[in-house]
C-alpha positions as CSV (number, residue, x, y, z in Angstrom):
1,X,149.0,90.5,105.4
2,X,148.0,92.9,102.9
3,X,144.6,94.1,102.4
4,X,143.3,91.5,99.9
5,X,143.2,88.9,102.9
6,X,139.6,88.2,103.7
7,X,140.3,85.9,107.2
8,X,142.4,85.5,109.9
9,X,145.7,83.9,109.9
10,X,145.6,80.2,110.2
11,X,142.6,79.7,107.7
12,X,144.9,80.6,104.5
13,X,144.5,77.1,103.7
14,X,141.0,76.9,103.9
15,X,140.6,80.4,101.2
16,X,142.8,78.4,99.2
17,X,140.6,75.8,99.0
18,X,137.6,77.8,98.5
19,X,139.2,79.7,95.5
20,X,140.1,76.6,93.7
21,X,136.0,76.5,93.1
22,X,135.7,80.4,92.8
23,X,134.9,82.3,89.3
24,X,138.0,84.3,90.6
25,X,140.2,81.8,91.3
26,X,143.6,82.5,89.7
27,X,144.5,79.9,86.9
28,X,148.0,79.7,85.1
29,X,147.3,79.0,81.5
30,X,150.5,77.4,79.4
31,X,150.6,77.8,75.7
32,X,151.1,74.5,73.8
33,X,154.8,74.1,71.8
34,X,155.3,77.2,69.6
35,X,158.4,78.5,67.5
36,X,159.6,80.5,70.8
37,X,161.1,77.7,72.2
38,X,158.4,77.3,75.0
39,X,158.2,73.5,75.9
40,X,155.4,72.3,77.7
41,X,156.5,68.8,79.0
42,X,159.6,70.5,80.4
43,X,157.6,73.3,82.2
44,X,155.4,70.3,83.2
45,X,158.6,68.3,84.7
46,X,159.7,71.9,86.7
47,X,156.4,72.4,88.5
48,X,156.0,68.7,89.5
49,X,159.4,68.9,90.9
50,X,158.5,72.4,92.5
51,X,155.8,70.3,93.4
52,X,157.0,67.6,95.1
53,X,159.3,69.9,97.3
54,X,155.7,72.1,98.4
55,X,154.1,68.3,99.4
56,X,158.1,68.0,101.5
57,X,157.7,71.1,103.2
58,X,154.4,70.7,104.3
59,X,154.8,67.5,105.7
60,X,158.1,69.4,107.5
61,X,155.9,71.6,109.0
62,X,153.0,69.1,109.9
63,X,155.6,66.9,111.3
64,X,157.3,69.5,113.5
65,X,153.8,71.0,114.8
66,X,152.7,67.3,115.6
67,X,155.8,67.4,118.0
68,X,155.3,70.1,119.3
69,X,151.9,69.3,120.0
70,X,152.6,65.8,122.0
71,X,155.5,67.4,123.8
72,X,152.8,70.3,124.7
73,X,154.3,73.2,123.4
74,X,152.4,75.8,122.4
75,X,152.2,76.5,118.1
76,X,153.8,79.7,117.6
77,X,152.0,82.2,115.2
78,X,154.6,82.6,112.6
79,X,154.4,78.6,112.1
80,X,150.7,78.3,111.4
81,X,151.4,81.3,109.4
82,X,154.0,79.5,107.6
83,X,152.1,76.5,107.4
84,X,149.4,78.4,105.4
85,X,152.2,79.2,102.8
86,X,153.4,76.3,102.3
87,X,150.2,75.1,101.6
88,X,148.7,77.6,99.1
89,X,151.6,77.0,97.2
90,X,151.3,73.4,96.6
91,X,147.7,73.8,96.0
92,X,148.7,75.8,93.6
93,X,150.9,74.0,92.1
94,X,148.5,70.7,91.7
95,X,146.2,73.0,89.9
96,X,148.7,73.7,87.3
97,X,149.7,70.0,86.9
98,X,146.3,69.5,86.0
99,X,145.5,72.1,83.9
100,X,148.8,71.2,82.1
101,X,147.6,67.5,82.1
102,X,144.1,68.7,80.6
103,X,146.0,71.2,78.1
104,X,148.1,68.8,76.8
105,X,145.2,65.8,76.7
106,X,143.2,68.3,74.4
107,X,146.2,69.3,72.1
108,X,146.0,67.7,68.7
109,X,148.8,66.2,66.5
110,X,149.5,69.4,64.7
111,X,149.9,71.4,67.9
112,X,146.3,72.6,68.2
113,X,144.3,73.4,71.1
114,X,141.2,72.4,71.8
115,X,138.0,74.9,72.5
116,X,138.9,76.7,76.0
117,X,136.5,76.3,78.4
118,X,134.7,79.3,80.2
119,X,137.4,78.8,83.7
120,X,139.9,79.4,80.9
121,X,137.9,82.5,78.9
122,X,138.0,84.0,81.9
123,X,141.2,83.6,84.1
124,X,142.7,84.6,80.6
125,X,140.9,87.7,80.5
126,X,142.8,91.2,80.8
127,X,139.6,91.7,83.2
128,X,140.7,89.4,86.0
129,X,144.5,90.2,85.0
130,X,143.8,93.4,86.4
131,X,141.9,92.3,89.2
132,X,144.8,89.7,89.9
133,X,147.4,92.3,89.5
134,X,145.2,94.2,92.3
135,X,145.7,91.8,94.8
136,X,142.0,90.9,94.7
137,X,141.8,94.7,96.4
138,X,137.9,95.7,97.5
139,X,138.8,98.5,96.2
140,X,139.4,97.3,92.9
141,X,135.9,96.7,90.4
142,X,136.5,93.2,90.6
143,X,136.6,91.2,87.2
144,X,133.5,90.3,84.5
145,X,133.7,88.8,81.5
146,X,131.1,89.0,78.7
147,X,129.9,85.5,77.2
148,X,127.7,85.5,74.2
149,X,125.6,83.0,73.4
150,X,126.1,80.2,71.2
151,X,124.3,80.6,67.9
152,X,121.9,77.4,66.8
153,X,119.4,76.8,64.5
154,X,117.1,76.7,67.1
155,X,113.2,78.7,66.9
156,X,112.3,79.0,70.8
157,X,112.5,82.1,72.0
158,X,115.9,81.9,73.4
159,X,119.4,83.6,73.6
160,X,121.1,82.2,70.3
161,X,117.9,80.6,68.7
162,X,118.3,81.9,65.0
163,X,116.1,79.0,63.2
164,X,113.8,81.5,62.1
165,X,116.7,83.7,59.9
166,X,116.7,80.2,58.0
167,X,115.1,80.2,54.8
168,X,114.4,76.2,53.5
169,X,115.3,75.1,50.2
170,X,111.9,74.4,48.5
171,X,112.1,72.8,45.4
172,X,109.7,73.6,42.3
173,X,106.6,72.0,41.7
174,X,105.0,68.8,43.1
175,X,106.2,65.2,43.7
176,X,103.3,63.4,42.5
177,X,102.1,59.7,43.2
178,X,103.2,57.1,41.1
179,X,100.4,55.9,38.5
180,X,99.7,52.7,37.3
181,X,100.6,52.4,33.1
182,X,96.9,50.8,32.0
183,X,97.4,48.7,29.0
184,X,94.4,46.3,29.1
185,X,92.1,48.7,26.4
186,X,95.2,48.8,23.9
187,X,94.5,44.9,23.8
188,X,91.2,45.4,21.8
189,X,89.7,47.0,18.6
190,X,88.6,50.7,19.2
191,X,85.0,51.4,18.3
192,X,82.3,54.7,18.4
193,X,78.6,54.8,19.5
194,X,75.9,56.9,19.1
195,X,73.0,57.0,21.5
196,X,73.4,54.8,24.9
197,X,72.7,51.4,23.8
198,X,75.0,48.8,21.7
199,X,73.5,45.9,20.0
200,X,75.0,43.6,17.8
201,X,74.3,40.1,16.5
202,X,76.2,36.7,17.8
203,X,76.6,33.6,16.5
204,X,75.5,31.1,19.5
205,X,75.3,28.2,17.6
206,X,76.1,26.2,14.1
207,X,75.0,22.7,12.7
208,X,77.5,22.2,10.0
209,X,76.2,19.3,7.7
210,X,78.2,19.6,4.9
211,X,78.8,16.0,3.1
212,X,79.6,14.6,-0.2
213,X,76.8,14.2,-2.3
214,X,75.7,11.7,-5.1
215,X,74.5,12.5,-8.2
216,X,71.0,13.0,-8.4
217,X,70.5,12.8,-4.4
218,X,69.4,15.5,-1.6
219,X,71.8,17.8,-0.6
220,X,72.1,18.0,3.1
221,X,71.0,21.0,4.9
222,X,73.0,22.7,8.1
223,X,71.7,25.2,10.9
224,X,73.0,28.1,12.2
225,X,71.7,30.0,15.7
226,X,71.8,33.8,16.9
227,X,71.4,35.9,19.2
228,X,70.8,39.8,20.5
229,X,73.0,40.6,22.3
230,X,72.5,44.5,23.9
231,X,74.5,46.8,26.2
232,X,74.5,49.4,27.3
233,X,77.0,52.7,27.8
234,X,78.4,53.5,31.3
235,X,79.6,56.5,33.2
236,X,82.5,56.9,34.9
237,X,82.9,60.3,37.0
238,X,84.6,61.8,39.5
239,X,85.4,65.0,40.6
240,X,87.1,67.6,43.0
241,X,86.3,71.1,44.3
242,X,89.1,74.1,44.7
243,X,88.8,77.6,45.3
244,X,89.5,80.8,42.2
245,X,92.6,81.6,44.2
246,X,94.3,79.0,45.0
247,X,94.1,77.8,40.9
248,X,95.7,81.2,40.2
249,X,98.3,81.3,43.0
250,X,99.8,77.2,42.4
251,X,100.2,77.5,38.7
252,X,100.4,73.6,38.5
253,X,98.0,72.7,40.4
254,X,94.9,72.9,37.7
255,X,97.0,70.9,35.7
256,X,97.8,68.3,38.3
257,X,93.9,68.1,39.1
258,X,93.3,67.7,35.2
259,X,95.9,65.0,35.0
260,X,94.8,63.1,38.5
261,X,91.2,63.2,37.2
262,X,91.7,61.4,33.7
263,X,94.2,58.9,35.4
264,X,91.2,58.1,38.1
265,X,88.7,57.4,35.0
266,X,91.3,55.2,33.8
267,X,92.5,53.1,36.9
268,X,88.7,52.0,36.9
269,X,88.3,51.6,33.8
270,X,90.5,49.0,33.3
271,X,89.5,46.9,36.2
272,X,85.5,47.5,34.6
273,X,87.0,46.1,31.0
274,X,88.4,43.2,32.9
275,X,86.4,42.0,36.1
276,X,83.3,44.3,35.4
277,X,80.4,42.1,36.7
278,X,77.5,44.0,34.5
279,X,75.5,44.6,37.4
280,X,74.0,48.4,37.8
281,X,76.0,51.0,36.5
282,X,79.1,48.7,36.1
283,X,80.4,47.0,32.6
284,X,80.4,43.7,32.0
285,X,83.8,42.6,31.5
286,X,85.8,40.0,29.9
287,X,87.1,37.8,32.5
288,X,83.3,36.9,33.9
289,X,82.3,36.1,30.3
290,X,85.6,34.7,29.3
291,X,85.8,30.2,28.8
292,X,87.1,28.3,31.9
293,X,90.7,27.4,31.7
294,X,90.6,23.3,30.8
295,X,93.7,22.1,29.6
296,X,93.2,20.0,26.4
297,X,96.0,17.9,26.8
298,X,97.5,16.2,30.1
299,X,100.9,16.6,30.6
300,X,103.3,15.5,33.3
301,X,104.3,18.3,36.4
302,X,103.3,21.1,34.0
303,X,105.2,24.8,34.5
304,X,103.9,28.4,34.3
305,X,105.3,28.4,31.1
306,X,103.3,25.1,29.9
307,X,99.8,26.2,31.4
308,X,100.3,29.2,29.4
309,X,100.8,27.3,26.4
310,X,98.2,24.8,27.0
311,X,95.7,27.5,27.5
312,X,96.7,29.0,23.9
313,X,96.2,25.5,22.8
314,X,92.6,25.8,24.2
315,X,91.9,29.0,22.2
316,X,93.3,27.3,19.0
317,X,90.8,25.0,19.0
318,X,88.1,27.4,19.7
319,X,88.5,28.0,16.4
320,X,90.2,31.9,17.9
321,X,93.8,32.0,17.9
322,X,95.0,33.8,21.0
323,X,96.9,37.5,20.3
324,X,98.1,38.1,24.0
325,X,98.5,37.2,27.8
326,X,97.2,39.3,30.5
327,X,98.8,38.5,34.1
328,X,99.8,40.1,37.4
329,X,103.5,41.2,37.4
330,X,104.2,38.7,40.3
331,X,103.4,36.0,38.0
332,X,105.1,37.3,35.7
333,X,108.1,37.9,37.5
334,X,107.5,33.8,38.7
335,X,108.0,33.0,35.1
336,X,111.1,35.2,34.3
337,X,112.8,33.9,37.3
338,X,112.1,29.7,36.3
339,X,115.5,28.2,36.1
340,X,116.4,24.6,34.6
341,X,118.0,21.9,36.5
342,X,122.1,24.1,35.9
343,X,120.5,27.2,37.4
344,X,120.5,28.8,33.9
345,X,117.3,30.8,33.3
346,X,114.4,29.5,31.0
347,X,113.3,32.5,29.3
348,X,114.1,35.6,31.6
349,X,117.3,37.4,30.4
350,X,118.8,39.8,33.3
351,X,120.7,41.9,30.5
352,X,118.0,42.3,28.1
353,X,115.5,44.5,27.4
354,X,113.0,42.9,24.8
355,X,109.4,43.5,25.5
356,X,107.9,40.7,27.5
357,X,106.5,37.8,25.6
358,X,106.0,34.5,25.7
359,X,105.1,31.7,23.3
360,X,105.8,34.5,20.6
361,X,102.5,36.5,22.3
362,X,102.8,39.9,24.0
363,X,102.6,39.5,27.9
364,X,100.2,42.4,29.5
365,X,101.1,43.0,32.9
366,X,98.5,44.8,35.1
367,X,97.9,44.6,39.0
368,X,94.0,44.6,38.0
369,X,94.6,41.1,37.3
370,X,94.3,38.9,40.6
371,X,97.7,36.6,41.9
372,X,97.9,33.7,40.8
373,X,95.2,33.9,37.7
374,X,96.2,34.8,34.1
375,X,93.7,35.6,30.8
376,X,94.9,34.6,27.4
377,X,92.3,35.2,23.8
378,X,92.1,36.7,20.8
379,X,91.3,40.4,22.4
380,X,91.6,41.7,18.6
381,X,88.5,39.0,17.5
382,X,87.1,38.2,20.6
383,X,86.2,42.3,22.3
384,X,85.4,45.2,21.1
385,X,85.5,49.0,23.4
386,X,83.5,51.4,22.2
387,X,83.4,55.1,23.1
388,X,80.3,57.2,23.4
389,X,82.2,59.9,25.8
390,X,86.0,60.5,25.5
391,X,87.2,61.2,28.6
392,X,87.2,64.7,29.1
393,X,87.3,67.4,31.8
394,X,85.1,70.4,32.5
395,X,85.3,73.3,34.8
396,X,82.1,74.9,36.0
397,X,80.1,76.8,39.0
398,X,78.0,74.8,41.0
399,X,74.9,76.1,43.3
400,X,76.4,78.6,45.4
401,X,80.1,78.0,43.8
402,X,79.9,81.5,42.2
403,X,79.0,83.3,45.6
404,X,82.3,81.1,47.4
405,X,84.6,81.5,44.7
406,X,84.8,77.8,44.2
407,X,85.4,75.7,40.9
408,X,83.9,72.5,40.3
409,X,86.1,70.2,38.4
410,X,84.4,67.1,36.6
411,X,86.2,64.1,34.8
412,X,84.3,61.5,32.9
413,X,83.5,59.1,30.0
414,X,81.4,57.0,29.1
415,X,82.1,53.7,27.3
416,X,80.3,50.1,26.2
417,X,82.3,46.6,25.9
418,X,81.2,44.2,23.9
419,X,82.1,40.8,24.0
420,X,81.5,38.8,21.4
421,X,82.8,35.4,21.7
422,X,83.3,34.5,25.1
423,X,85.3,31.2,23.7
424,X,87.9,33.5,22.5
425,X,89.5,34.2,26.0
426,X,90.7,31.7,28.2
427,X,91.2,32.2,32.0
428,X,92.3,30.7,34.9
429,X,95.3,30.2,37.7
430,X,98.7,28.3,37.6
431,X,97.9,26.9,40.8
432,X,100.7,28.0,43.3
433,X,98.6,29.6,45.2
434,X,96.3,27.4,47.5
């Protein structure tokens, strides 16, 4: 044997075996179809034919040495040596029917092959050519091949990791909260103050006597009551601390504080112009002055839509004609949905766009109006806002602000309600929920 044989004769068959799992292990790599004529289902069809005449010849040789070795002959040394041949060559040949097999299971439809694997890389290589060509000499450098890493977007410290090169798309400015639109202090009459407390005159009661009158008798005399009624201004304040530099490095960001600040003042300023209980510091608003809901008239399995009408009804007779209805938008969205006995809708209209209204009055919708309860009046007649502060922002140093480089930003305003006829407003709930 020549020098590239590592054991003794009669153990060919176990090197074989061994190189099948060896990073030098020789592997015959067939090129899919081409244009040069090279076919690789017929190449396939000659080496399992080769194939099948290796698996023949073994068994041959098997068969003859189990003769020989019942009849007690002794096995010659040129037939284990054969023996080995035989069987290196159809291990051999099973390895390239299955790398042919693989090959041809990865090849696409347009003649394609799939990504090699690193056995392939490397019994491809003109590295272990050479070394084959060598007959595996010790002598010869052996065969390496080079494998670079794959490339990911990866940020641990490891072969390939090239996250860090990455630079992220950051988009301009800030996605801000959603706000609420407040719409409750567009309902009433605007009004200014001066100093912190708001009196005015109501009418509580009157004793109309009015009659016809003969000639010559007494004419009838009629009373009338008031009342002083005083309030007083509130505050409402907030505010929010932020360092020199970062104001001057986030260009936006003073104006985004600025804008945040005013739409705090107003968030609770409209729940303290409707649910304000007047206690402390708070306003007293109109729905804890405002008339209980009674309906005037009685009428049979009443809707949404009729307590709505019937509470208009109520402010008519109060001698203020109602300008508006203030309700949740699930309510609302309870009415627009009602649908008569065809599954046509009532008064909701999926493919307009008209302002919401109802009974020919505006429809306010606000979540700082509970579920389930609604306010209808004559806001116009019935309330009156007054300002003594607009709201307003102011930037200053605070204690030891100037030594920190901190900026104190302050939002406020201060504001009286006055309502003067509680009769005018109507509240209370459609009754669906318990």
């Amino acid at each position: 044997m020549n020098n590239h044989r590592f054991i003794a004769a009669g153990g060919i068959a176990m090197l074989v075996a061994g190189m099948c799992y060896s990073r030098f292990a020789p592997r015959i790599v067939f090129e899919p179809p081409n244009d040069q004529g090279v076919d690789i289902n017929a190449l396939a069809t000659q080496i399992k034919t080769e194939h099948k005449q290796a698996v023949d010849a073994v068994k041959a040789i098997a068969e003859e040495a189990l003769g020989k070795a019942k009849s007690g002959e002794e096995l010659a040394s040129s037939l284990k040596e054969k023996a080995d041949e035989a069987l290196v060559k159809m291990n051999g040949l099973t390895e390239q029917i299955a790398e042919i097999e693989q090959k041809m299971a990865r090849g696409n439809k347009s003649g394609e092959e799939g990504e090699k694997s690193l056995g392939e890389q490397f019994t491809e290589s003109e590295s272990f050519k050479a070394f084959q060509d060598s007959k595996f000499s010790k002598s010869a450098r052996g065969a390496d091949m080079k494998v670079k890493a794959t490339l990911t977007s990866l940020t641990t410290d490891a072969a390939g990791s090239v996250g860090d090169a990455i630079q992220n798309t950051r988009l301009p400015g800030v996605m801000q909260l959603p706000q609420r639109r407040m719409t409750v202090r567009d309902l009433l009459t605007p009004g200014r103050m001066d100093g912190n407390t708001l009196e005015y005159v109501k009418e509580t009661g009157f004793t109309n006597n009015a009659a016809p009158v003969a000639e010559g008798a007494a004419k009838p005399s009629s009373d009338i009551k008031l009342d002083l009624v005083t309030t007083s201004a509130k505050v409402i304040a907030h505010w929010m601390k932020a360092s020199k530099q970062v104001l001057d490095d986030i260009s936006q960001l003073r104006s985004m504080i600025d804008q945040r600040l005013l739409y705090g003042l107003a968030y609770v300023e409209e729940q303290q112009l409707l649910n304000g209980d007047g206690t402390g510091q708070n306003l007293h608003g109109i729905i804890p002055q405002a008339t209980a809901y009674a309906a005037p008239i009685t009428l049979t399995s009443p809707t949404s839509i009729d307590v709505m009408r019937l509470a208009m009804l109520q402010a008519v007779l109060a001698e203020y004609p109602a300008t508006g209805h203030v309700m949740n938008p699930i309510d609302w969205t309870w009415i627009e949905t009602l649908k008569d006995g065809e599954g046509r809708y009532i008064i909701g209209n999926p493919q307009g766009s008209i302002t919401p209204t109802l009974w020919g009055l505006p429809v306010v919708q606000t979540q700082a109006m509970t579920v389930d309860k609604f306010l209808t009046g004559a806001f116009r007649l019935g309330a009156q806002v007054f300002d003594r502060w607009d709201a307003r922002i102011e930037a200053a140093y605070t204690e030891d602000d100037f030594i920190k480089n901190l900026i104190t930003i302050l939002a406020e305003e201060r504001l009286a309600l006055a309502v003067y006829r509680p009769e005018a407003f109507i509240y209370g709930d459609f009754g669906r929920v318990a």
